[in-house]
DRENDO-1510 file (C-alpha; in Angstrom, 1 decimal, always signed):
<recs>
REC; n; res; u; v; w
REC; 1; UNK; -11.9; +8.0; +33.2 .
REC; 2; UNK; -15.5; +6.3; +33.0 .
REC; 3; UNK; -14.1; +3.1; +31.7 .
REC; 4; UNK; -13.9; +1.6; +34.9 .
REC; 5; UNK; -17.5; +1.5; +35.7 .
REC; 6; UNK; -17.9; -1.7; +33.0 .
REC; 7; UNK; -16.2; -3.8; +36.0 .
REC; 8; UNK; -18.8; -3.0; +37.8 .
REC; 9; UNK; -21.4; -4.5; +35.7 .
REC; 10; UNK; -19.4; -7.3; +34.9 .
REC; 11; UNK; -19.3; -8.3; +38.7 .
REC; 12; UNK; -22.7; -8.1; +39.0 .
REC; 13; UNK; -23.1; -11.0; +36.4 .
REC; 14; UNK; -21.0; -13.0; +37.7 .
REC; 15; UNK; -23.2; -13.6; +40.8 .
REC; 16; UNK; -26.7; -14.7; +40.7 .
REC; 17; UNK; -28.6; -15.4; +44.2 .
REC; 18; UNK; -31.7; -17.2; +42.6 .
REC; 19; UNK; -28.5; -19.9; +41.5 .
REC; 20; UNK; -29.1; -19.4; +37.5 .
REC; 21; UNK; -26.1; -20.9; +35.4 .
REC; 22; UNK; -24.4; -17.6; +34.7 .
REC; 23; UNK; -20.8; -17.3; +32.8 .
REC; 24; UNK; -19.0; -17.0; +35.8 .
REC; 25; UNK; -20.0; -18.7; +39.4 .
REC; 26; UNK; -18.2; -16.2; +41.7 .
REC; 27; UNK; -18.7; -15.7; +45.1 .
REC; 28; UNK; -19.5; -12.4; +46.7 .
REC; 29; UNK; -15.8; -12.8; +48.2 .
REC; 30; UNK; -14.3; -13.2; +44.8 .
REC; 31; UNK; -16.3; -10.4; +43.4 .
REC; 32; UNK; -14.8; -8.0; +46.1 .
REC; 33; UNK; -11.7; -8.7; +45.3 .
REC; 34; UNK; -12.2; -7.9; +41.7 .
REC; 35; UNK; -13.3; -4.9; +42.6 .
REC; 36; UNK; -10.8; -4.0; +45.3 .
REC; 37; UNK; -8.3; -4.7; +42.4 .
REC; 38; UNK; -8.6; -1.5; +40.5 .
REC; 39; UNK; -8.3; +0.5; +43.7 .
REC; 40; UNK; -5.3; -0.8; +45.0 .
REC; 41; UNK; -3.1; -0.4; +42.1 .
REC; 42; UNK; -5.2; +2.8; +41.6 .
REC; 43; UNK; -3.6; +4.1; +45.0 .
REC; 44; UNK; -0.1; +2.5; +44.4 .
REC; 45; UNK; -0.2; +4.2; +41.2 .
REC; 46; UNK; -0.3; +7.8; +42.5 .
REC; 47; UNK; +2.9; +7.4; +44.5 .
REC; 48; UNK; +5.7; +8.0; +41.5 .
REC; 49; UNK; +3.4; +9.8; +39.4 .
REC; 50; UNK; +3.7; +13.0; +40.7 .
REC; 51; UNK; +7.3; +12.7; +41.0 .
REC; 52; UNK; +7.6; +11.3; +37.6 .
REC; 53; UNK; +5.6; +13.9; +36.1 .
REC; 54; UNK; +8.1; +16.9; +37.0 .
REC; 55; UNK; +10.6; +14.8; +35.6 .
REC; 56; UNK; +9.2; +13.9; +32.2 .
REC; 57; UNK; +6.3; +15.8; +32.2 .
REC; 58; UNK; +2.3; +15.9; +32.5 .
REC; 59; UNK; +1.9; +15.3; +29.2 .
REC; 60; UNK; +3.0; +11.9; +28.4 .
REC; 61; UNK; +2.5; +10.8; +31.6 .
REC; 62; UNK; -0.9; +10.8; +31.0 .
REC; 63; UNK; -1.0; +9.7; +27.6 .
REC; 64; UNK; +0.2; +6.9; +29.0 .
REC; 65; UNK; -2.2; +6.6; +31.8 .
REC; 66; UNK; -4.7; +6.2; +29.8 .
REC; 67; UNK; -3.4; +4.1; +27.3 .
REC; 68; UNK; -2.7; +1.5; +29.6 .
REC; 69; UNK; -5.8; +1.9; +30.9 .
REC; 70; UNK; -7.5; +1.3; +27.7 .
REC; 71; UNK; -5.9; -1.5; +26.6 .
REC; 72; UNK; -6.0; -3.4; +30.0 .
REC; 73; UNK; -10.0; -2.9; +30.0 .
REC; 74; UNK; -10.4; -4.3; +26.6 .
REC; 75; UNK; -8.1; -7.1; +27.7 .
REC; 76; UNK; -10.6; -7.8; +30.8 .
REC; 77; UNK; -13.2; -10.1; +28.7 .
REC; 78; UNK; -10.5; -12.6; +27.7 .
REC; 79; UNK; -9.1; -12.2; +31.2 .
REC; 80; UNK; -12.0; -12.9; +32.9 .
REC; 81; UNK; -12.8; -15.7; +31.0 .
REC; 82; UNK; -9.4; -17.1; +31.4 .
REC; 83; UNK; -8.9; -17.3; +34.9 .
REC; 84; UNK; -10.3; -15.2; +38.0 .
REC; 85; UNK; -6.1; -14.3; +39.1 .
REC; 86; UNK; -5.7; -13.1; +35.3 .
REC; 87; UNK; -8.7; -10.6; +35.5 .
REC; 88; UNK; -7.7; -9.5; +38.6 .
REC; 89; UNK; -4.1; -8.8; +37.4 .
REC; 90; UNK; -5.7; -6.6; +34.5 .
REC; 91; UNK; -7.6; -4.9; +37.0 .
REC; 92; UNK; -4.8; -4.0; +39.0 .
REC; 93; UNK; -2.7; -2.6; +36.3 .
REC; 94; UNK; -5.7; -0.8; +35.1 .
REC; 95; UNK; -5.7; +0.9; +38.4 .
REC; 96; UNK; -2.0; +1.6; +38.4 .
REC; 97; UNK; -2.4; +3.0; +35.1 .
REC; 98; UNK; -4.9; +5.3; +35.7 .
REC; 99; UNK; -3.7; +6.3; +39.2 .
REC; 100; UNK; -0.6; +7.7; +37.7 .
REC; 101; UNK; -3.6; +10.5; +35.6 .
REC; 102; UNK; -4.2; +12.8; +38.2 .
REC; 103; UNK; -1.0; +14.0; +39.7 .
REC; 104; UNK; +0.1; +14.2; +36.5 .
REC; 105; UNK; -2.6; +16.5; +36.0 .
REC; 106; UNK; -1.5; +19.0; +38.6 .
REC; 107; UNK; +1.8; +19.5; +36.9 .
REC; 108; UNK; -0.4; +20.3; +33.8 .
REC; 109; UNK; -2.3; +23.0; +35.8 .
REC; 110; UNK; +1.0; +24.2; +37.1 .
REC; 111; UNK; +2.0; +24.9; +33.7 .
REC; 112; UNK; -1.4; +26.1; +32.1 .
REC; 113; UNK; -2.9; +27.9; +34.3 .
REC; 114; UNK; -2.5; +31.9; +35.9 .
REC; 115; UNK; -2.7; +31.9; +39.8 .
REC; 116; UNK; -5.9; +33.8; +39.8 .
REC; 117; UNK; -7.5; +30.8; +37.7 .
REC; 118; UNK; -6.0; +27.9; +38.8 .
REC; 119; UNK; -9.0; +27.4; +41.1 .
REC; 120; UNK; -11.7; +28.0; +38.2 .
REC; 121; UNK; -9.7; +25.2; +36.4 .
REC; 122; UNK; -9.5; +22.5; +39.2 .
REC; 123; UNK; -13.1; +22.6; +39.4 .
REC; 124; UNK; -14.1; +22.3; +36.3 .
REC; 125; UNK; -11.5; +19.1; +36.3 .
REC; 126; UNK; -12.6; +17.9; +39.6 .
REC; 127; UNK; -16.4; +18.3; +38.2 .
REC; 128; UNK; -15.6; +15.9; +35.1 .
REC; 129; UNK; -14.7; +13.5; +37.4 .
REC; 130; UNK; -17.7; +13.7; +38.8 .
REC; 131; UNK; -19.7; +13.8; +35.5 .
REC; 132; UNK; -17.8; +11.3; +34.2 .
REC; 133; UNK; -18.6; +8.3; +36.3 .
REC; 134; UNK; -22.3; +9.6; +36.5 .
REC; 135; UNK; -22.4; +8.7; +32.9 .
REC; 136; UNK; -20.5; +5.8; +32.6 .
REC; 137; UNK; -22.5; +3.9; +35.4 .
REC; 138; UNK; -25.8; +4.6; +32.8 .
REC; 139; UNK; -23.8; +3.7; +30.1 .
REC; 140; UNK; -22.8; +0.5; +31.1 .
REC; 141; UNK; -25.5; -0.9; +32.0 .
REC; 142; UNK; -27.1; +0.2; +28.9 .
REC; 143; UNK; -24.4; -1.7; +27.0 .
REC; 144; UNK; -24.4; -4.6; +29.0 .
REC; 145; UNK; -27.9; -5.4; +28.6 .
REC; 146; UNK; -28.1; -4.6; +24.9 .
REC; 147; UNK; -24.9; -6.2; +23.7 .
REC; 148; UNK; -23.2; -8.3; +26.6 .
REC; 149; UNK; -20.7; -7.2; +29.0 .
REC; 150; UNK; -17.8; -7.3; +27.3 .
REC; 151; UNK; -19.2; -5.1; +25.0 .
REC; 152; UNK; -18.8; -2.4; +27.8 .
REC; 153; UNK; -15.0; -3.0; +27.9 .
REC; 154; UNK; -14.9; -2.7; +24.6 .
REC; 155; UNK; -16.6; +0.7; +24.2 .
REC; 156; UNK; -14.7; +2.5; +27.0 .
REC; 157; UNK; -11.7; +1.1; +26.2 .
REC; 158; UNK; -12.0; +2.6; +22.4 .
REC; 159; UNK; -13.3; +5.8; +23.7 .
REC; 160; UNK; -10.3; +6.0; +26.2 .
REC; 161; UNK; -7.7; +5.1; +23.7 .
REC; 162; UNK; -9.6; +7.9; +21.0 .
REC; 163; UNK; -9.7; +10.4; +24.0 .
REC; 164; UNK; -6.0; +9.7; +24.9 .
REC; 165; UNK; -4.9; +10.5; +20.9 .
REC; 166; UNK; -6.6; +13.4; +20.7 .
REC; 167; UNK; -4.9; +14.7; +23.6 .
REC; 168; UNK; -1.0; +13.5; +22.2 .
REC; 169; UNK; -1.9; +15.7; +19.3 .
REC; 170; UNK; -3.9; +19.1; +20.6 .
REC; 171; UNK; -2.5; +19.2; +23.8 .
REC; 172; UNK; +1.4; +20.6; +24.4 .
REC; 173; UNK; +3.4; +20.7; +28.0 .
REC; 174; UNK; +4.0; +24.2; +28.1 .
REC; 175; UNK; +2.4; +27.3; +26.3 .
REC; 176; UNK; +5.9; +28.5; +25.7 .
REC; 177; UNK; +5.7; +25.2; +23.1 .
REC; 178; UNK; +2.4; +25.1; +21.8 .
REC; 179; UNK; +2.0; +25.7; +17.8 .
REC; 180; UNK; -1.7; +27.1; +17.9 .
REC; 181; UNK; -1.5; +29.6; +21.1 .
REC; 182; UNK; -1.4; +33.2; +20.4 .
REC; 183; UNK; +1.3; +35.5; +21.6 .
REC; 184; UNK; -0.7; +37.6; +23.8 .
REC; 185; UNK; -2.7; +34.1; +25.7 .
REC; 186; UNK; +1.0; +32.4; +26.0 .
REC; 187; UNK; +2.9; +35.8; +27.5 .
REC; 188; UNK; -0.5; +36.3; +29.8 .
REC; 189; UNK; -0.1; +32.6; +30.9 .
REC; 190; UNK; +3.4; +32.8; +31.8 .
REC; 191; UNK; +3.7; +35.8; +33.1 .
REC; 192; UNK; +0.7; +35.1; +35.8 .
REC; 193; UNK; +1.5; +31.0; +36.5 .
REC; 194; UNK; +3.5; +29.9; +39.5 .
REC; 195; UNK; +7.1; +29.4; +39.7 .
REC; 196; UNK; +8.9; +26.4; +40.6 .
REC; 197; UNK; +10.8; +26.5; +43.4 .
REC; 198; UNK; +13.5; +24.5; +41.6 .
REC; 199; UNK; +16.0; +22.7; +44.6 .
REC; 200; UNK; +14.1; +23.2; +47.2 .
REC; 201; UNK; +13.9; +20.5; +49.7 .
REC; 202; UNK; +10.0; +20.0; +50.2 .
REC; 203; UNK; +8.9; +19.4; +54.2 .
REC; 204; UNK; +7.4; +16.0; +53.2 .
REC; 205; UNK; +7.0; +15.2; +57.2 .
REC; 206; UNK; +5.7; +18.6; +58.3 .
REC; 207; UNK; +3.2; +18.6; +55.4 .
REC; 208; UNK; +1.6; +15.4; +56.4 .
REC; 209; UNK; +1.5; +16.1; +60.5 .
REC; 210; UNK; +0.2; +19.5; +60.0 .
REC; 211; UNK; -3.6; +19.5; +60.6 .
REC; 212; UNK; -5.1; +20.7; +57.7 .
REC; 213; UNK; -3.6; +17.5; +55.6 .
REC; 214; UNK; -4.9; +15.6; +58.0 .
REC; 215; UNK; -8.0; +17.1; +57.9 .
REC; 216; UNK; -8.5; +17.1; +54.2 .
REC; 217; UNK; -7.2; +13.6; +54.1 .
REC; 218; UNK; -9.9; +12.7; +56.8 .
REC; 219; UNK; -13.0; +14.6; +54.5 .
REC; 220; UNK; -11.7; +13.4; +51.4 .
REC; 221; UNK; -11.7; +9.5; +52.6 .
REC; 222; UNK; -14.8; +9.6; +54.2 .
REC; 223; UNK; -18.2; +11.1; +51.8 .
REC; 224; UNK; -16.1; +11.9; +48.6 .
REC; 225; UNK; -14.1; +8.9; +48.6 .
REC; 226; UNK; -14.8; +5.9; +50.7 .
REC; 227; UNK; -18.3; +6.3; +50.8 .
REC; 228; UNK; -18.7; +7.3; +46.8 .
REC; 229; UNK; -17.0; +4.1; +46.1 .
REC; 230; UNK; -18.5; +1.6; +48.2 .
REC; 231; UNK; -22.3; +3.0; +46.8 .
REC; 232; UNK; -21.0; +3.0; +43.0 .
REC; 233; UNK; -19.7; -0.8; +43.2 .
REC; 234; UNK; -22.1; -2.0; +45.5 .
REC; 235; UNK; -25.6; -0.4; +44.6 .
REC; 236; UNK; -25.7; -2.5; +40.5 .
REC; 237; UNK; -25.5; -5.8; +42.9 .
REC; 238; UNK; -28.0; -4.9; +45.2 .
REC; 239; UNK; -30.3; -3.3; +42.8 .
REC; 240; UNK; -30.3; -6.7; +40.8 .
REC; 241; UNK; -30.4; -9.0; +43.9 .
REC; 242; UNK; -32.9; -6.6; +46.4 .
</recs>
């Protein structure tokens, strides 16, 4: 989801180091926080999903990511302006609602997808995440310096909540459901897609002791993840303080 990237922006106004009057007079601390927000309840977030996501399925689960997303980012403008422990809240459950997207989308793939293209798929997801923010940061501050900041929430919060529609209505949780697939695509998905294992106990401990999780956990925290994150929040601020 792009719409995160208006907080961001946001942030970045709320600062200034020649000591203008600006809308809000946070401190650098403050500002961290904020942005720490989203990320927190974005990790939180990704704890039940998965688990809730085999139970009621992928679908909803991310209908409703997104849709809490969406409304809690339009909500930010009057948070922020109300009180610095309101916006934070907002940001938080923005994070919470959009951490509980991506596991959810696994259990889509599971059901979608034949073996032999599961990986074809993935990347093409994982790329949009990619794409996505890329956008979104140009966006933004497009938006913000045409029409104001909270325009920014605004926008990606309606083209979230538009996005997240469109999905509840072309978008089924299984082919085996799906009123627009052909015969022949639904028997070749099903047919080739992995099976569930059904009652069997999953070696949660071995799993994460074993070192290629640890090792993919290491990568994925460090250049893709920690890094990323730290240069897409940080580099708006520097850019309009350096």
């Amino acid at each position: 989801m792009v719409e995160n990237e208006a907080d961001t922006h946001t942030t970045d106004k709320a600062y200034d180091s020649d000591e203008k009057e600006t809308e809000f007079n946070w401190s650098s601390h403050t500002q961290g926080l904020l942005l720490a927000a989203f990320f927190i309840g974005y990790t939180l977030g990704n704890i039940p999903a998965g688990w809730l996501a085999d139970k009621l399925g992928g679908k909803w689960i991310i209908f409703g990511g997104a849709c809490g997303s969406a409304i809690l980012n339009a909500l930010g403008p009057l948070a922020a302006r109300s009180s610095v422990a309101l916006f934070f809240a907002t940001r938080f459950l923005a994070g919470i609602s959009e951490g509980f997207i991506f596991p959810a989308v696994n259990t889509m793939v599971n059901n979608w997808s034949p073996v032999n293209e599961r990986t074809r798929m993935m990347t093409f997801i994982v790329a949009g995440m990619a794409f996505g923010p890329a956008i979104g940061q140009s966006l933004s501050g497009i938006i913000c310096a045409n029409l104001g900041w909270p325009a920014s929430f605004y926008f990606f919060g309606g083209l979230t909540i538009t996005w997240a529609f469109f999905w509840a209505v072309t978008t089924n949780e299984d082919p085996s459901r799906h009123p627009f697939i052909t015969r022949k695509e639904r028997v070749y998905i099903e047919t080739r897609r992995s099976k569930r294992s059904g009652t069997k106990k999953v070696p949660i401990r071995s799993i994460l002791l074993s070192l290629p999780c640890i090792a993919f956990c290491v990568v994925l925290f460090g250049i893709p993840g920690f890094v990323y994150f730290c240069l897409a929040c940080s580099l708006p601020i520097y850019f309009k303080h350096v």
